[in-house]
C-alpha positions as CSV (number, residue, x, y, z in Angstrom):
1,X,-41.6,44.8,0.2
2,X,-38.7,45.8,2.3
3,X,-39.6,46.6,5.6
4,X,-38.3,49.9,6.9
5,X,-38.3,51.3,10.6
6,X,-37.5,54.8,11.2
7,X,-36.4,55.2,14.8
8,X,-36.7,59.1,15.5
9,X,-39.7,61.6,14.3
10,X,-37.4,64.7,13.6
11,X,-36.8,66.9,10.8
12,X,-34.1,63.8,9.7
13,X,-36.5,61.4,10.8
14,X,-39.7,62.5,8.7
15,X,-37.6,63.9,5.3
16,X,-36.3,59.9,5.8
17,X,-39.8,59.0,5.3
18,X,-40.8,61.1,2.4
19,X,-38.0,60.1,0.3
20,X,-38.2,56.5,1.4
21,X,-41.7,56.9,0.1
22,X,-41.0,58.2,-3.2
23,X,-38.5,55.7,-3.8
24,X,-41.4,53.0,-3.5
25,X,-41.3,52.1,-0.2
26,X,-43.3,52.0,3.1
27,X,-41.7,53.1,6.1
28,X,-42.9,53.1,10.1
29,X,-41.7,55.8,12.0
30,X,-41.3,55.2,15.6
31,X,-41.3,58.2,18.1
32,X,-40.4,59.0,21.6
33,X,-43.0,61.7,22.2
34,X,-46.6,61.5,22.6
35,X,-47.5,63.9,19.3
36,X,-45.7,65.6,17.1
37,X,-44.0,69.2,17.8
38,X,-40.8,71.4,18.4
39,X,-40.2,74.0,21.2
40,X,-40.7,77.3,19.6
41,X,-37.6,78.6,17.6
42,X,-36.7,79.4,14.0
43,X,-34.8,77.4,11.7
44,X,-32.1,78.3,9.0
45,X,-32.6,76.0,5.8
46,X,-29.6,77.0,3.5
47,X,-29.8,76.1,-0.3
48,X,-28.4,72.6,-0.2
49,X,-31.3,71.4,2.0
50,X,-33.8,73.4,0.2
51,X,-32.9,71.8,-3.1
52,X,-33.5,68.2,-1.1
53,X,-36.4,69.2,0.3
54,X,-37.8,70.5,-3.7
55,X,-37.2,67.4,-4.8
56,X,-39.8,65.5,-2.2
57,X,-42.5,67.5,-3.2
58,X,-42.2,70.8,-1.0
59,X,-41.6,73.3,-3.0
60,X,-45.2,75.3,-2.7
61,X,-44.7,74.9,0.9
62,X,-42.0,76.6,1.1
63,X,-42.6,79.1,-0.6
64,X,-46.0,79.8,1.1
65,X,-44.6,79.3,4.7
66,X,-40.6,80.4,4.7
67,X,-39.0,84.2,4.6
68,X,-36.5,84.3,2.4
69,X,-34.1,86.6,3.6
70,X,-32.2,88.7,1.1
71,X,-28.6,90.4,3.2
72,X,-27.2,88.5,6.2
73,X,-26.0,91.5,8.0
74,X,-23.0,90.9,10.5
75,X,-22.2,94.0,13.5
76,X,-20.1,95.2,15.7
77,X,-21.1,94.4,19.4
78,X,-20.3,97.3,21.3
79,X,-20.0,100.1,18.4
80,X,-23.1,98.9,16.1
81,X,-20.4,99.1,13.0
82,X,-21.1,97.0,10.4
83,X,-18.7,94.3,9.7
84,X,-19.8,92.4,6.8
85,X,-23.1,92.2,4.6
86,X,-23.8,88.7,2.7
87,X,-25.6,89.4,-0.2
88,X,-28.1,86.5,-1.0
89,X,-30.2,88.3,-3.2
90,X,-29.1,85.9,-6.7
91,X,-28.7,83.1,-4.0
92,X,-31.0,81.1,-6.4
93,X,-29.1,81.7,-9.4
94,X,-26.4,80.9,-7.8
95,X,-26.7,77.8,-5.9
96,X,-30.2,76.5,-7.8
97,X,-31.8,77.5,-4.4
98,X,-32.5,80.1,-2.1
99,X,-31.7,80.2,1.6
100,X,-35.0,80.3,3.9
101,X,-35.7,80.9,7.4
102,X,-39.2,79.7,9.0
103,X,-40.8,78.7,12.4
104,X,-39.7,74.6,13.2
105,X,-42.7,74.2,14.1
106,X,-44.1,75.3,10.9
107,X,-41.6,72.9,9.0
108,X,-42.5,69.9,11.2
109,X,-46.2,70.7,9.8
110,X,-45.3,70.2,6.2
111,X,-43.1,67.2,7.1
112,X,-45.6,65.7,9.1
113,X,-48.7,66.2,6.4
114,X,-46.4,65.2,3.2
115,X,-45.1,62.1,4.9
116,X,-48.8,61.4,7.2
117,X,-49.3,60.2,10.0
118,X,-51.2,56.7,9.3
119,X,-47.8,54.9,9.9
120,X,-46.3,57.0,13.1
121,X,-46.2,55.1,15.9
122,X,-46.4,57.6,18.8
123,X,-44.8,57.5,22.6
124,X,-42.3,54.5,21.1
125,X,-39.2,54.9,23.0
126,X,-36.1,52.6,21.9
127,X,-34.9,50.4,24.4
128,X,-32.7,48.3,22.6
129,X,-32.7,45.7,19.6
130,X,-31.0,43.0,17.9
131,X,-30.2,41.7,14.7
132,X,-29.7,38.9,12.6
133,X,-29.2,37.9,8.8
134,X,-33.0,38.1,8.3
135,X,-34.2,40.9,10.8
136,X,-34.1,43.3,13.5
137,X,-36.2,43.1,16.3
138,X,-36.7,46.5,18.6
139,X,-37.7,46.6,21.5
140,X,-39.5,49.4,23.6
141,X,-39.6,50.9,27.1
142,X,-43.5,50.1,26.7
143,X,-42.3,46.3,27.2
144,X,-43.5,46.2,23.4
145,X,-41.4,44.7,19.9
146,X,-41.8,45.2,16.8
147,X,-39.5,43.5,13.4
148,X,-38.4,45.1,10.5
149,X,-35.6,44.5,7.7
150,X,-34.1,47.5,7.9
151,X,-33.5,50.0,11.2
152,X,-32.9,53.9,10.3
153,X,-31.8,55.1,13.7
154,X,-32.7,59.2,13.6
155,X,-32.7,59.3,17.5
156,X,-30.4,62.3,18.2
157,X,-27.4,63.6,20.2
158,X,-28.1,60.8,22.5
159,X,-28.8,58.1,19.9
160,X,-29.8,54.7,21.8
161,X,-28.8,52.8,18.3
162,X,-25.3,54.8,18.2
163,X,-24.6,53.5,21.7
164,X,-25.8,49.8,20.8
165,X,-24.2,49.7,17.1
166,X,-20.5,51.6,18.1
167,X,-20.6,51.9,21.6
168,X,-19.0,55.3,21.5
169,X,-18.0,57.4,24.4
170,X,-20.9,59.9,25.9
171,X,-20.9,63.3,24.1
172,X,-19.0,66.1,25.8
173,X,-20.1,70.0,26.8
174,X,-18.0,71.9,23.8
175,X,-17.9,75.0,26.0
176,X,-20.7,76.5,23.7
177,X,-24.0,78.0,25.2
178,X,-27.2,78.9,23.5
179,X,-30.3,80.5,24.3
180,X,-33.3,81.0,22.2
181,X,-36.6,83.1,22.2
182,X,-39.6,84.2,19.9
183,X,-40.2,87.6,20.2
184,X,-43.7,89.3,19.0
185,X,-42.5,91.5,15.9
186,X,-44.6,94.4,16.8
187,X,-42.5,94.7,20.2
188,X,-38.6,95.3,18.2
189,X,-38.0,98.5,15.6
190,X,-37.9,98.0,11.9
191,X,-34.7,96.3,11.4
192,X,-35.8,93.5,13.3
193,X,-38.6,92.6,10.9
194,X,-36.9,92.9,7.1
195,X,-35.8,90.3,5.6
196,X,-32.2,89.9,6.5
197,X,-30.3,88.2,9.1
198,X,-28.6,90.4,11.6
199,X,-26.2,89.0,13.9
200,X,-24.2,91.6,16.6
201,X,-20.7,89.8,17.4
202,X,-18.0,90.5,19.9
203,X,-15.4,88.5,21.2
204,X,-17.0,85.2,23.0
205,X,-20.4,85.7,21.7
206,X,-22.3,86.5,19.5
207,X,-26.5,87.6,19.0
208,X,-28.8,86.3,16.0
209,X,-32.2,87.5,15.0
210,X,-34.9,87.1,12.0
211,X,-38.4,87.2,11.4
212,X,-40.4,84.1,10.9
213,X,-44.0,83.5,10.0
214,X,-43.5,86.8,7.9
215,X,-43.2,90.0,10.6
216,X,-45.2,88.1,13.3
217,X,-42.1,86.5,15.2
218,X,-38.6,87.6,15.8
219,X,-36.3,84.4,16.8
220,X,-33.4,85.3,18.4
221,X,-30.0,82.9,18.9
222,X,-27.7,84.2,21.5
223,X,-24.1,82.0,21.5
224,X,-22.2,82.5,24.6
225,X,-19.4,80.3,26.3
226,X,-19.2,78.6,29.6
227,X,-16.0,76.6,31.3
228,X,-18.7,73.8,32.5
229,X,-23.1,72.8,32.2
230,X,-24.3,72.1,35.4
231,X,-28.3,71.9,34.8
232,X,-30.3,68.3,35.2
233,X,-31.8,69.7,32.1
234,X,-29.9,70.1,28.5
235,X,-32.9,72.6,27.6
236,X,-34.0,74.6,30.3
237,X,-35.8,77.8,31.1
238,X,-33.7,81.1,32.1
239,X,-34.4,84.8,32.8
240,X,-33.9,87.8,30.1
241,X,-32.0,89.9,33.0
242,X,-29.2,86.6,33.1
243,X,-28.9,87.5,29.1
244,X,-29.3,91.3,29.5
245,X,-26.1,90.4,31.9
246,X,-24.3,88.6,29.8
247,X,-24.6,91.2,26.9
248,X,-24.3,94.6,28.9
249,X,-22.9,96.9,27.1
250,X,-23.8,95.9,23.7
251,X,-25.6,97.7,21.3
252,X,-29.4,99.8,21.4
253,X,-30.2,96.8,19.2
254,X,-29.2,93.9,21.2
255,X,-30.3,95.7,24.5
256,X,-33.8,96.0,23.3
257,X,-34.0,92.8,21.4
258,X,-33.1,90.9,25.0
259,X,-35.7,93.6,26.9
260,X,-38.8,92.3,24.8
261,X,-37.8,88.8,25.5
262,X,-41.1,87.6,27.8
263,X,-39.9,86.9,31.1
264,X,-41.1,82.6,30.3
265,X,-39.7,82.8,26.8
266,X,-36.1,82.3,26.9
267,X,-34.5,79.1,26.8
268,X,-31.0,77.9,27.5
269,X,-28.9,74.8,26.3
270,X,-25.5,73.3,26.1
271,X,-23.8,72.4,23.3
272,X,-22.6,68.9,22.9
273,X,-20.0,67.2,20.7
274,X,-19.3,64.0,19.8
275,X,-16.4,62.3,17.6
276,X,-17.2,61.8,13.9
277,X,-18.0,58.6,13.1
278,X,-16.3,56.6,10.0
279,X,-18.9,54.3,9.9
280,X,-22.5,54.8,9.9
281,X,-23.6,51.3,9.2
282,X,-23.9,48.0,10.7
283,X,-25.7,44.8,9.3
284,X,-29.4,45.9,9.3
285,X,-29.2,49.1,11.2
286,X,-27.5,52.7,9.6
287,X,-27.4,56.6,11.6
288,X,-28.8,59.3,10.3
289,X,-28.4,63.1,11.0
290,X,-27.2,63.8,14.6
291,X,-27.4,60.2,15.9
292,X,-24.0,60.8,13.0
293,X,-22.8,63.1,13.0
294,X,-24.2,66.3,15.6
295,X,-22.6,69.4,15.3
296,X,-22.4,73.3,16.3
297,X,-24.6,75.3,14.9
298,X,-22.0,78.2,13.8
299,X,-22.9,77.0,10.2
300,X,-26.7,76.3,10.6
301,X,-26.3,72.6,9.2
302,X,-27.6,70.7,11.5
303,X,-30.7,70.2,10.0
304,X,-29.6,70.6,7.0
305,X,-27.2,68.3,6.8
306,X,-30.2,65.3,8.2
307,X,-32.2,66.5,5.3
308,X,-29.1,66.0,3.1
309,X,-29.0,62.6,5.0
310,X,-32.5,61.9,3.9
311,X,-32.8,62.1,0.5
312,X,-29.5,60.6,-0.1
313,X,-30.8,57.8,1.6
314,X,-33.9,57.5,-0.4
315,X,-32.2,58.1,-3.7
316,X,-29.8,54.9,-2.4
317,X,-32.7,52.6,-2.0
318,X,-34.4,53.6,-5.5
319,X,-31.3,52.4,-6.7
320,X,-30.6,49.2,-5.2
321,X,-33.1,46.1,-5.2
322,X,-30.7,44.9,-2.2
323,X,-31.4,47.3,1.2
324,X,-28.1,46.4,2.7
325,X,-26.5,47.3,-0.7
326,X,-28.5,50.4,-0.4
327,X,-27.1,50.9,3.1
328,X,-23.5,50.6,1.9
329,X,-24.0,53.1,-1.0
330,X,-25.8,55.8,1.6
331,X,-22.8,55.6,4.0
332,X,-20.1,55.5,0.9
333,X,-22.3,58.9,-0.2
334,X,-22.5,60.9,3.1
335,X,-19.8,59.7,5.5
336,X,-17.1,62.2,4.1
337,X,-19.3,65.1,3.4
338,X,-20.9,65.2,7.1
339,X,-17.5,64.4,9.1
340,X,-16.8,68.0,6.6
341,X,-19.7,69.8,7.7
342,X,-19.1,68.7,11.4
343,X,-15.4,69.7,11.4
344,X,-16.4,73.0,9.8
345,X,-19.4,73.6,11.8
346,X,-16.9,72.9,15.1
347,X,-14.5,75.8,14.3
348,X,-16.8,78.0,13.4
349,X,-17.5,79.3,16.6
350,X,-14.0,80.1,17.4
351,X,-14.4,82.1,13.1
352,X,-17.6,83.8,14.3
353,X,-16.4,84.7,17.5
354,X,-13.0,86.6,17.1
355,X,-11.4,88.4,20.3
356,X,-11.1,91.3,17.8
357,X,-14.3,91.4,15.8
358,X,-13.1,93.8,13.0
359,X,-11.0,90.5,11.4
360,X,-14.5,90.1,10.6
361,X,-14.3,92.7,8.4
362,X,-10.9,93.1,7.7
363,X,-9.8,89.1,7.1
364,X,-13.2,87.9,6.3
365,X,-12.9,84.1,7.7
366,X,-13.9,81.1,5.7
367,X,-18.0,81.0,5.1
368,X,-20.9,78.8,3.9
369,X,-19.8,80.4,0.4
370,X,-16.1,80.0,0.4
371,X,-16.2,76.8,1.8
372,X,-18.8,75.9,-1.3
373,X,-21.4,74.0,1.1
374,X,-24.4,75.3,-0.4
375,X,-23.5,74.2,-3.8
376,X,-23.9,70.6,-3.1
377,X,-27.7,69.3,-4.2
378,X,-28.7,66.1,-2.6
379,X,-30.9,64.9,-5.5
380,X,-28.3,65.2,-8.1
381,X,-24.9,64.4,-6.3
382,X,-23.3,61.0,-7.6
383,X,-23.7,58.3,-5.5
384,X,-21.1,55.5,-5.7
């Protein structure tokens, strides 16, 4: 059997391994970290990853552990106005899948137990590897190696296999900051808890939240710009009064949403870009999800679009009894598509965040729906 290393224990990383094993085969996931887990924060999952993720088995899960959020509601900063309502309530019927919001954490669970653990190799970081026409050797910072056929690099932003396969340039600060909290539901009004989205935009920025794990959480996604990123850190800790700052001014709703934020709660990160790749693949060794293609997450398909990745890439090697054959047919299947998502995913901040929010409502930009994203089902979509 072909032998399959999955460099990276993601979201992209673990779907990867689930499909891999429904097509037949056996993959070892290799991770960085010393266990399994995700800093606190919601997730988006929009129908074209929810479909993917269906068709690995998931479906119960999802619909045990996920909200399902029925309006994305979009307001005025400063006046409260609303701006535009997103009705997703026949979002099944029309896309063959709902759009779900749910803890990370809660998702890496279900990825974790459908794909087990018996072949995660734990606190494996990448150094570097090597190929020839039989094999690729890795090699760790624990001074260990290890061989496979194939090499799935799912190692992020900073991909070590992006570097060693394209030597690309090293990504760049877009100018886009976010911050992210979980909030107890019982400390926000009503609104904060149904099931819709509500996001409060004004020119610059912009302020998300949702419930997850029912009405017990609230996340909340603040988007704000910056002319540079100056901490050692690309995730670090910051205070509620620097984001009650940043938003003064702004609505009841946004004002108490940042005051229940617990004063160790709130993270901050930059934003980083890279170029879209053309190719993907070399010899032995193909990307996957943000090691790709990472983008902005104006669109929320970031993960989706490594869950996409996934179970293309599983569907590929079902189909081919030769893995580098497999390889060329998931990169001929995805490269287009992502380089679309990224592009779209890029502007959208500059969409979102209009100097005059009411083109919002008056010239509703280009969406998720107009732009027909959600339509796209990776289990069903030709491969070539």
């Amino acid at each position: 059997m072909t032998r399959i290393a999955i460099i990276g224990g993601g979201i992209g990383g673990l779907t990867t391994g689930i499909a891999l094993k429904k097509a037949g085969f056996d993959p070892v996931l290799y991770e960085r970290a010393p266990q399994f887990g995700e800093v606190g924060a919601g997730i988006s999952l929009s129908p074209n990853a929810v479909k993917g993720l269906v068709s690995i088995g998931l479906n119960d899960f999802l619909e045990s552990t996920a909200n399902e959020p029925l309006h994305q509601l979009l307001f005025h900063g400063l006046t409260g106005e609303i701006l535009q309502d997103i009705n997703r309530e026949k979002c099944r019927d029309q896309y063959g899948g709902p759009y779900l919001q749910m803890h990370r954490a809660d998702l890496m669970d279900g990825l974790v137990d459908a794909f087990g653990t018996s072949n995660c190799r734990m606190a494996k970081a990448l150094r570097g590897l090597s190929q020839d026409e039989a094999q690729v050797e890795l090699r760790f910072e624990d001074d260990t190696t290890e061989t496979a056929d194939i090499v799935i690099g799912v190692d992020g932003l900073r991909s070590v296999i992006r570097d060693i396969l394209f030597d690309t340039p090293e990504p760049e600060f877009s100018g886009h900051v976010a911050w992210r909290a979980l909030i107890p539901g019982d400390k926000l009004g009503p609104r904060a808890t149904e099931r819709t989205n509500v996001n409060h935009i004004g020119a610059g920025q912009n302020l998300v939240t949702y419930p997850v794990r029912g009405t017990k959480l609230v996340n909340l996604v603040a988007l704000t710009r910056a002319d540079g990123w100056v901490e050692e850190s690309w995730n670090a800790k910051a205070s509620p009064a620097e984001l009650a700052t940043v938003f003064a001014g702004w609505t009841d709703y946004v004002t108490e949403a940042i005051a229940a934020i617990g004063e160790d709660d709130l993270y901050r990160w930059g934003l980083f870009i890279r170029s879209p790749l053309k190719q993907w693949v070399k010899g032995r060794v193909a990307l996957l999800g943000d090691a790709a293609h990472p983008m902005l997450p104006y669109m929320g398909q970031g993960a989706s679009s490594a869950i996409e990745d996934g179970i293309v890439l599983g569907r590929c090697f079902a189909a081919n009894s030769d893995p580098i054959e497999a390889l060329k047919m998931y990169e001929n299947a995805r490269v287009e598509r992502a380089a679309f998502l990224q592009a779209e995913s890029n502007l959208g901040g500059d969409r979102l965040q209009a100097m005059d929010p009411y083109v919002l409502r008056d010239n509703p930009p280009k969406n998720e729906d107009a732009l027909g994203i959600f339509k796209y089902d990776p289990a069903s979509v030709e491969l070539a």
